[in-house]
C-alpha positions in Angstrom: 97.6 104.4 76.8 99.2 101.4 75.5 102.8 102.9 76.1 102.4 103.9 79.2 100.8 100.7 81.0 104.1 99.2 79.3 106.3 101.7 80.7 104.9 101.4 84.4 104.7 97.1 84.1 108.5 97.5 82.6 109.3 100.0 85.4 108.5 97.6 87.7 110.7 94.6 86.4 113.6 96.7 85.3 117.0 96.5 86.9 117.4 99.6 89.0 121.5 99.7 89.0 123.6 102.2 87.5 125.2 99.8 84.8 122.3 99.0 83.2 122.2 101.3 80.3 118.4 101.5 79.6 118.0 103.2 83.0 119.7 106.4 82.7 118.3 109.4 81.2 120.2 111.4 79.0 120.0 115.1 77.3 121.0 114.5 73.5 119.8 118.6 72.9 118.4 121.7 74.2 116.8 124.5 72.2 116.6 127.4 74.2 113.6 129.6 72.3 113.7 132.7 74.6 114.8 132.0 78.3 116.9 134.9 80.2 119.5 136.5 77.7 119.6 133.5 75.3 117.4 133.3 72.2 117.2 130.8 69.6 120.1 128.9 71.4 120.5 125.2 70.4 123.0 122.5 72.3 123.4 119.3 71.7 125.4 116.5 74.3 126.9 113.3 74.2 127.3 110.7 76.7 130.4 110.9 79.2 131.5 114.3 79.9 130.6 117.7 77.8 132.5 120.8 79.0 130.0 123.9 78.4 132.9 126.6 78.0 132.4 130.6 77.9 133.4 133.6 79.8 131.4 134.8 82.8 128.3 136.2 81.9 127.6 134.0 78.7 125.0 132.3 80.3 126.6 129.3 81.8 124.3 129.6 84.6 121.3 130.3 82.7 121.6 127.1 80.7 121.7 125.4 83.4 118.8 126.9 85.6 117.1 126.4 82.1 117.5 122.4 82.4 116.3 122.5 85.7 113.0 124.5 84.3 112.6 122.4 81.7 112.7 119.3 84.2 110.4 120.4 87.3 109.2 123.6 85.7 109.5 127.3 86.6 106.1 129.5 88.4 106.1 132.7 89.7 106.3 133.8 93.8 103.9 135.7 94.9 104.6 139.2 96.9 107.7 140.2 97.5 109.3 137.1 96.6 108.3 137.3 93.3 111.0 140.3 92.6 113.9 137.7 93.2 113.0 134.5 92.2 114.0 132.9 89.3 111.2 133.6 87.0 112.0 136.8 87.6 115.5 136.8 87.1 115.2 134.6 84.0 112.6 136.0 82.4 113.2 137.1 78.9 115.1 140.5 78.3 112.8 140.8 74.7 109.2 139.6 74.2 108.9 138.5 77.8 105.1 136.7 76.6 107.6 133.9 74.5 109.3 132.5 77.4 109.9 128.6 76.0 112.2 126.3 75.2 112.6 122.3 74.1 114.6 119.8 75.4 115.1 116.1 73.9 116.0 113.1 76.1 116.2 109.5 76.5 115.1 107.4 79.0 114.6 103.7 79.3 116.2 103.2 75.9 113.3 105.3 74.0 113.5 109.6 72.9 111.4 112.2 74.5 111.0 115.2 73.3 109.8 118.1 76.3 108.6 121.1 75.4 107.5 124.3 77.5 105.9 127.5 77.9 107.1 129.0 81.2 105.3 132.6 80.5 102.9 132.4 84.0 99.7 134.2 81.8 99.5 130.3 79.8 102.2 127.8 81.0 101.9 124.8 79.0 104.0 121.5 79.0 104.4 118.5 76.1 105.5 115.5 76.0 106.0 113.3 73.4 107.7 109.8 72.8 109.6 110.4 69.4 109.8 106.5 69.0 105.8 105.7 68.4 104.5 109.6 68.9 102.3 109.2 71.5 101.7 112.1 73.8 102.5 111.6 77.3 100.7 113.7 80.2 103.3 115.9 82.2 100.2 116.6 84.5 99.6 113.5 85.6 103.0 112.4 86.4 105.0 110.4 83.7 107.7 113.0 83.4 108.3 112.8 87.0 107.9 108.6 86.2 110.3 109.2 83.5 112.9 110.8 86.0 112.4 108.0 88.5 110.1 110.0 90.7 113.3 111.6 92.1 111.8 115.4 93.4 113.3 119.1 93.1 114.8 118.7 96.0 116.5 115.4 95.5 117.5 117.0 91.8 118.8 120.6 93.6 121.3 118.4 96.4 122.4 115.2 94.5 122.9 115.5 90.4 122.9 119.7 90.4 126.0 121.6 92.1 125.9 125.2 91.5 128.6 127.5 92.0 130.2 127.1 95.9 127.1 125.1 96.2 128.8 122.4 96.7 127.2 121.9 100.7 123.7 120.0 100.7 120.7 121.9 101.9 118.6 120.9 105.0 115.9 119.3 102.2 117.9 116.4 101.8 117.8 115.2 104.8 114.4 115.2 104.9 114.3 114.0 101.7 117.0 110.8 102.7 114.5 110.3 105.9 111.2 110.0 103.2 113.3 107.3 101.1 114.4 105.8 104.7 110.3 105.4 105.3 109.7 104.1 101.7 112.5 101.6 101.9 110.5 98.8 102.8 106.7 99.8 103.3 106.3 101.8 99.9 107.8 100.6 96.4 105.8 103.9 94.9 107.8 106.1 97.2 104.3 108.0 98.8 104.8 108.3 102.3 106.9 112.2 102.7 107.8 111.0 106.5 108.7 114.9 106.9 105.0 115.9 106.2 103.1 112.7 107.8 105.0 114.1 111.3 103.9 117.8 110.7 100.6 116.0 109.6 100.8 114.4 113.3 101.8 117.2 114.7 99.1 119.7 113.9 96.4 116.8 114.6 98.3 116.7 117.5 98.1 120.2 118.3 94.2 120.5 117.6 93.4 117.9 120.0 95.4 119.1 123.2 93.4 122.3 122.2 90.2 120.9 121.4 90.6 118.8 125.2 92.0 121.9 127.0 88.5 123.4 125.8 86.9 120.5 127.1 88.7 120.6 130.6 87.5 124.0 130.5 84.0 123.7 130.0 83.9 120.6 132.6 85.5 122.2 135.6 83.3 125.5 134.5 80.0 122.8 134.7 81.7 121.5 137.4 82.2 124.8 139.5 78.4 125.9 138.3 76.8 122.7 139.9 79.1 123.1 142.8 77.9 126.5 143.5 74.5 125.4 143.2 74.8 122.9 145.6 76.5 124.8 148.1 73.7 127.5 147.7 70.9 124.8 147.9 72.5 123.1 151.1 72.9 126.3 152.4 68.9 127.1 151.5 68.4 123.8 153.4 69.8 124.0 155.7 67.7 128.1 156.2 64.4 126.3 155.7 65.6 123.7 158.6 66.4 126.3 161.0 63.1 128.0 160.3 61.5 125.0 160.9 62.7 124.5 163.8 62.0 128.2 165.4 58.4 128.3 164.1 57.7 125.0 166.3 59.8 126.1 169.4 57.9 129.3 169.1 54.5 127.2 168.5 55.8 125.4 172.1 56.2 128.2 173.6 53.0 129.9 173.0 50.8 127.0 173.7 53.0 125.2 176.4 52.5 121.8 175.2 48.9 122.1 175.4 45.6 121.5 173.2 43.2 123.9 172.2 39.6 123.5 174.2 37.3 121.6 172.4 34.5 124.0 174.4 36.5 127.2 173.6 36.2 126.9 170.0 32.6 127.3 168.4 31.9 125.2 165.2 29.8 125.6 162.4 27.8 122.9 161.6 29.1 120.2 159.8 27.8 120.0 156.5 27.1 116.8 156.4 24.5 117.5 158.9 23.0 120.3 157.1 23.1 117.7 153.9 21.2 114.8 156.0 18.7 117.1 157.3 17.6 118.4 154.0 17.7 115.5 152.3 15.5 113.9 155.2 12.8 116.8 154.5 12.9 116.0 150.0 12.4 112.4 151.0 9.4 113.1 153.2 8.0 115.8 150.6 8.5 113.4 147.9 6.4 110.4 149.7 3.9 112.9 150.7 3.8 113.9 147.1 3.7 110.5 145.5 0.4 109.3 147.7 -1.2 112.8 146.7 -0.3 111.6 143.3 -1.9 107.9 143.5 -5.0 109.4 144.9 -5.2 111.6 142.1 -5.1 109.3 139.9 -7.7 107.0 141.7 -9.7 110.0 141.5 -9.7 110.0 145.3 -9.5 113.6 145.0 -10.8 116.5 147.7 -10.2 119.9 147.8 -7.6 119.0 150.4 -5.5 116.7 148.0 -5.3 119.7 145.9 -4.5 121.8 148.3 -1.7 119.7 149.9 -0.5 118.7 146.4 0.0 122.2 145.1 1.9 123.0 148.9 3.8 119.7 148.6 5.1 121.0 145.0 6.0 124.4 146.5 7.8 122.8 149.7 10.0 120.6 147.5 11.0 123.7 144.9 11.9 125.7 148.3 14.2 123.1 149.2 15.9 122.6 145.9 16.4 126.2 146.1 17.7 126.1 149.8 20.1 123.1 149.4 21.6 124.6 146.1 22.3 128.2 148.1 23.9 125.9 150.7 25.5 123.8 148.5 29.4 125.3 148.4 29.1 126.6 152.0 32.7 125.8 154.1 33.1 124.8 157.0 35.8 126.1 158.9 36.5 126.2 162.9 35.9 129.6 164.2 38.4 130.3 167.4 36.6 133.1 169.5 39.9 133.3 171.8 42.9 135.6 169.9 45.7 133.5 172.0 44.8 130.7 170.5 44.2 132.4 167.0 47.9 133.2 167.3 48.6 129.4 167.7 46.8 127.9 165.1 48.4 130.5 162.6 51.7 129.2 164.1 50.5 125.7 162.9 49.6 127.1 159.5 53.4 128.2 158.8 55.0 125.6 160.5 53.0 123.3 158.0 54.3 125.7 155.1 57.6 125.6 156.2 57.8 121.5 156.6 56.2 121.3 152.7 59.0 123.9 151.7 61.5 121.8 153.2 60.6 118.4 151.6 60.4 120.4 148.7 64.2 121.7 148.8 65.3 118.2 150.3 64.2 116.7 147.1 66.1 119.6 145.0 69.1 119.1 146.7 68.9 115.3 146.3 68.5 115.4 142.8 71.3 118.1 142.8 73.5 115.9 144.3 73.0 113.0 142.1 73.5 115.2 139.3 76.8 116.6 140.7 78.2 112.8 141.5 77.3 111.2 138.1 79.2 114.2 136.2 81.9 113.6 138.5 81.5 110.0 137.2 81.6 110.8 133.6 84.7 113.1 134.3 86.8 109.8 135.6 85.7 108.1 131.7 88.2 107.7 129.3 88.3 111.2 127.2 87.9 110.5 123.1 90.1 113.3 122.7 92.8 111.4 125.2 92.0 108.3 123.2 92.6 110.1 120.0 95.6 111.9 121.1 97.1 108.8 122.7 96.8 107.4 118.9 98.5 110.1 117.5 101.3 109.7 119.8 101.6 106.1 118.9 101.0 107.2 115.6 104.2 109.4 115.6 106.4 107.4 118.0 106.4 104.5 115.2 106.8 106.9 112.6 110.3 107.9 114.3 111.0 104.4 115.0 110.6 102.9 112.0 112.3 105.9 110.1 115.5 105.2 112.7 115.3 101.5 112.0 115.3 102.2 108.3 117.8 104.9 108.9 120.2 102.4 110.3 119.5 100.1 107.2 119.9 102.5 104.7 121.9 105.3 106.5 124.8 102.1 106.3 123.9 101.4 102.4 124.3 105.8 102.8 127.8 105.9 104.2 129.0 102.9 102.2 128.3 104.8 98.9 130.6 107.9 101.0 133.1 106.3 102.1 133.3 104.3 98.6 133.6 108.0 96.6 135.4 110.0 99.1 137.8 107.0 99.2 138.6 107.2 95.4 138.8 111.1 95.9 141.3 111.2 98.2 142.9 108.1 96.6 143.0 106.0 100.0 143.7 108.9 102.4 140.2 108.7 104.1 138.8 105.3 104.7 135.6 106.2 105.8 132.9 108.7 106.1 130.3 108.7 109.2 126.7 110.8 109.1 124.3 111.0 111.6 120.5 111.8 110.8 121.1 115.6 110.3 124.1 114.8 107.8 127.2 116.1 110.2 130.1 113.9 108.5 133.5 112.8 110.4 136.1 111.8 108.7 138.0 108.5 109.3 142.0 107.5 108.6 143.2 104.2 109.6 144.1 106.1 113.1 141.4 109.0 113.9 138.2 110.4 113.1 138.2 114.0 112.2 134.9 116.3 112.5 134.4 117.8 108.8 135.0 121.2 109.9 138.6 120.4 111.3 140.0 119.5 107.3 141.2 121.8 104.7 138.3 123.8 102.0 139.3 121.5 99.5 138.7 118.3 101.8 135.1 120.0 102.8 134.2 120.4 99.1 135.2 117.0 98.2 133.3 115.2 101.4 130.1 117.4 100.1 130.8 115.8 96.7 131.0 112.6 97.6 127.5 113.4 100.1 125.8 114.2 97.1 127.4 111.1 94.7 126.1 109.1 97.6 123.1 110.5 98.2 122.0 110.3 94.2 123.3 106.5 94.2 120.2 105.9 97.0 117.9 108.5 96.3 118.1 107.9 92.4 118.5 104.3 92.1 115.5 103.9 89.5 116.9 106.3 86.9 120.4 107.7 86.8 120.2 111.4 85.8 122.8 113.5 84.5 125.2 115.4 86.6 125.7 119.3 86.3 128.5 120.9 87.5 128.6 124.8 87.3 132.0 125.7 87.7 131.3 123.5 91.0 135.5 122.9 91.1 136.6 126.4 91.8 137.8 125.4 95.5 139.8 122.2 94.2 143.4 122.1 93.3 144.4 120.3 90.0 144.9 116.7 91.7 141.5 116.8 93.2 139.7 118.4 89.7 141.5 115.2 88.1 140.4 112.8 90.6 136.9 114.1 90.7 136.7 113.7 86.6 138.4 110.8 86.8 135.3 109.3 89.4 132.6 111.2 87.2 134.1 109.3 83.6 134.3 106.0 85.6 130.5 106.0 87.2 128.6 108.3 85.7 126.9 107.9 82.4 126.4 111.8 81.0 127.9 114.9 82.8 127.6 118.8 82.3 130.5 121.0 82.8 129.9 124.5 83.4 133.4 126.8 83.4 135.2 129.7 82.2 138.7 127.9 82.3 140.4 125.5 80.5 141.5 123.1 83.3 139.1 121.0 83.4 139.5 120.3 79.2 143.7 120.5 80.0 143.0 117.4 83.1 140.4 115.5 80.6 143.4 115.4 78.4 146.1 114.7 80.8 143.5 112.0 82.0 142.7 110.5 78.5 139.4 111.2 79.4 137.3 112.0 75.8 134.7 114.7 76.1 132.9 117.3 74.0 133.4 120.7 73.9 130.8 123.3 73.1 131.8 127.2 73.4 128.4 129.8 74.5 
C-alpha cells in the first residue's frame, strides 16, 4: 500500500524527540459501544491535560482499561484464570455478544480511526487512516508501527499508572534490558534479549542432557566391551592352560619317545594299490590293441578270439575293482592300546592349539576394538562443541546487554535524575539504578536507599522511573499519559509539581480522580485543562 511504504520510509527519517509535534500520538475521542458497565459512552480530549472526573464506581477505571483494550487488545485466559481476568471483569453487564468500542487518534500528523470487537466468539480489529481512507492491517503490525513498536509491557510501566500502581513491575526491566540489546545492533527493535537467554538456556539444557545420554551409552559400550575382554582373556588364558596339561600329560605317557615304526601295521598306501592297477589296464590294453590289429589284418585264430573276448572281460573287471577301491582311506592302525592312548593325546592337543589360535585372534581383534573406542572417546564431542557455542553464545549476550546497559542505563538515570530533580524542586540531585531497577537517592551530601525516604518520596522516585523509562523506551512516538487517581499518596506541593512536569513535557495526559485537587492545583498553577464529568 502506497501509505504505508510512506509511513515506514518517513518513520525511518523522522525526528524521534519529544518536541517534535508530528511524533506523538494523541486520543481526540473514544466511543465506548458496550464495554463493562458503560454503553454508548462518547469522550472526547484535547491536547495538555484532561481531568476525567466522577465518583468511585463511575467507571474511571473502566475507561481507562478500555484504552488500553483498544490499544493492544483484550483475549480471554484460559482455566481458571479466565474467571479474573479482565475480559471477564469487563465484559458487558447487557448483551455480552456486543462487546466493542471506537477510538480515534492521531499519529505522525494524520487521524486514525480504531475500531474493535473484543467478544472472544469473532474479535475483529479496523483500522483506517481518515486522511486518504485507506485500511490499514492491525494483524500485520502497523498499529503497533503507529505506537512506535512500544509493547504491553512498556505501555503497563511507563505511560499507564493505575491506582497505588505507581511501582514498576519486574517486565520493565526486562523490557529496558531488550531496548539495551537493540540500542545499537537493531534499529527494528527484534532481538527480546529476555527470550534469546531462555532461548539459550533451554538449548542449553537439551544438550547437557542429550551428552549426559551419550556419556551414558559410551561408558555402558565401554563397560560391555570391557567385560568381554576380561571374559575372553580369561577364556585364553583356560585354553592356554589346557594346552599346556594335554602336552605334559602327552610327556608323560610316552616319555619323550616315538612310536615304533614296527609296532604299528599299515595299510597299504594307496598309491600303491593305484600303480599296481593301473600297471595291469596298461598291460590289458596293449594286449588288447595287438588282438585288435590282428583282427583287422584278418590274422585271426580261434585263439585271437578267444584272448580278445578274455582281454575285454579282464579290463571291465578292473574298472570295476579300481572304482570299489577308489574312496578307500588309509589310516595307520596301532595294534598296541598304550600307544592308542598317545596318539589320541596328540589328536586333542592338536584341537586345543587350533582352539587357541582361534581365541588369540578374537581377543586381538577384541582388543583393537576396545582401544580405538577408547580413541574416539578422547575426540572432541559435537555436543561439547555445540554447548561450548551456546555458552559463548550467552556470555556475549550478557556482555553486550551490560555494555549497552552502561550506555543507555546513563542516558536511563539522566532522564531520573532530570524528573525527580524538578519533583523535588532541587532536593535530590540524582537518582542511581542498577540492572534490577533498585534506586538510591542522592543529595549534595549522601545517598539514600529508596526504601529509607518518606511514601510520598517513594511514589514520586517511581514516577519519575516511569517518565524516564518512557523517554528511552518510547522515543519513536510519544504516547499519552494516564493517570488513575495515580496521586492519592502525594500531598498538595508534590500533586502541583508533578502537573506542573506533566504540562511542561508531556504533549496529552489523562486524569482519572474523584476529587477536585487536581482541577483546584491546575488552577492555582495556571495550568489550562478540560474537564469532562462520567
Amino acid at each position: 500500500m502506497v501509505w504505508k511504504r510512506f509511513w515506514r520510509r518517513e518513520k525511518a527519517v523522522i525526528s524521534t524527540t519529544f518536541d517534535d509535534g508530528e511524533r506523538c500520538m494523541k486520543i481526540k475521542k473514544l466511543e465506548i459501544r458496550n464495554f463493562g458497565k458503560l454503553h454508548k459512552k462518547t469522550l472526547e480530549f484535547s491536547e495538555g491535560i484532561n481531568l476525567i472526573v466522577g465518583e468511585n464506581e463511575s467507571g474511571k477505571s473502566t475507561v481507562h482499561t478500555f484504552i488500553r483494550s483498544m490499544l493492544f487488545g483484550l483475549t480471554r485466559g484460559r482455566g481458571r484464570a479466565a474467571k479474573n481476568d479482565s475480559y471477564s471483569r469487563y465484559e458487558p453487564w447487557e448483551n455480552p455478544a456486543y462487546y466493542a468500542g471506537n477510538m480515534i487518534f492521531e499519529s505522525g500528523g494524520k487521524t486514525f480511526s480504531l475500531t474493535r470487537n473484543f467478544y472472544r466468539s469473532d474479535p475483529k480489529a479496523q483500522l483506517i487512516c481518515l486522511e486518504d481512507g485507506e485500511v490499514l492491517s492491525v494483524e500485520d503490525g502497523d498499529l503497533s508501527m503507529l505506537l512506535g513498536g512500544i509493547s504491553e509491557t512498556v505501555y503497563d510501566n511507563t505511560a499507564s499508572i493505575g491506582q497505588l500502581k505507581a511501582r514498576t513491575e519486574e517486565g520493565l526491566a526486562a523490557e529496558l534490558s531488550n531496548y539495551m540489546a537493540n540500542y545499537q545492533g537493531s534499529s527494528d527493535g527484534e532481538l527480546d534479549l529476555s527470550a534469546a537467554l531462555e532461548h539459550l538456556n533451554r538449548k542449553k539444557k537439551e544438550l547437557e542432557q542429550q551428552k549426559k545420554e551419550i556419556l551414558e551409552g559410551q561408558e555402558q559400550k565401554k563397560q560391555e566391551l570391557s567385560n568381554r575382554l576380561h571374559f575372553m582373556e580369561e577364556e585364553y588364558e583356560k585354553s592356554r592352560e589346557s594346552l599346556t596339561r594335554a602336552k605334559e600329560k602327552m610327556k608323560r605317557e610316552i616319555y619323550g619317545e616315538e612310536i615304533p615304526r614296527d609296532r604299528v601295521k599299515k595299510a597299504r598306501k594307496v598309491s600303491f594299490r593305484r600303480k599296481k592297477w593301473i600297471y595291469a589296464c596298461v598291460g590289458i590294453a596293449v594286449l588288447l590293441l595287438i588282438l585288435c590289429v590282428m583282427q583287422f589284418f584278418k590274422i585271426a585264430s580261434i585263439w585271437t578270439r578267444i584272448g580278445l573276448g578274455a582281454a575285454v572281460a579282464a579290463l571291465l573287471y578292473l574298472a570295476v575293482r579300481m572304482l570299489r577301491h577308489h574312496r578307500e582311506e588309509v589310516e595307520p592302525v596301532v595294534i598296541d592300546p598304550r600307544e592308542q592312548r598317545i596318539r589320541k593325546l596328540q589328536w586333542n592337543a592338536e584341537y586345543l592349539e587350533e582352539e587357541l589360535r582361534q581365541k588369540k585372534t578374537e581377543l586381538s581383534n577384541l582388543q583393537n576394538e576396545y582401544e580405538e573406542f577408547c580413541m574416539s572417546l578422547a575426540g572432541q564431542d559435537p555436543c561439547e562443541e555445540e554447548l561450548c557455542a551456546v555458552n559463548l553464545a550467552a556470555q556475549t549476550i550478557r556482555e553486550l546487554s551490560s555494555e549497552m546497559q552502561n550506555r543507555i542505563g546513563g542516558k536511563l538515570q539522566n532522564q531520573m535524575s532530570s524528573v525527580f530533580a524538578a519533583l523535588t524542586e532541587g532536593k535530590y540531585t540524582k537518582v542511581t539504578v542498577d540492572e534490577k531497577l533498585q534506586m538510591r537517592l542522592c543529595t549534595q551530601e549522601q545517598s539514600i536507599p529508596l526504601e529509607k525516604v518518606s511514601r510520598g518520596a517513594i511514589e514520586q522516585a517511581y514516577f519519575a522511573l516511569r517518565m524516564g523509562a518512557m523517554n528511552v523506551l518510547c522515543g519513536e512516538e510519544e504516547i499519552p499519559v494516564i493517570l488513575d487517581e495515580a496521586f492519592v499518596m502525594y500531598d498538595k506541593k508534590r500533586m502541583k509539581q508533578a502537573l506542573a512536569w506533566l504540562h511542561e513535557n508531556r504533549s496529552q495526559i489523562l486524569v482519572f480522580t474523584c476529587q477536585e485537587r487536581e482541577e483546584q492545583a491546575c488552577k492555582e498553577l495556571g495550568i489550562p485543562y478540560r474537564k469532562i464529568e462520567l
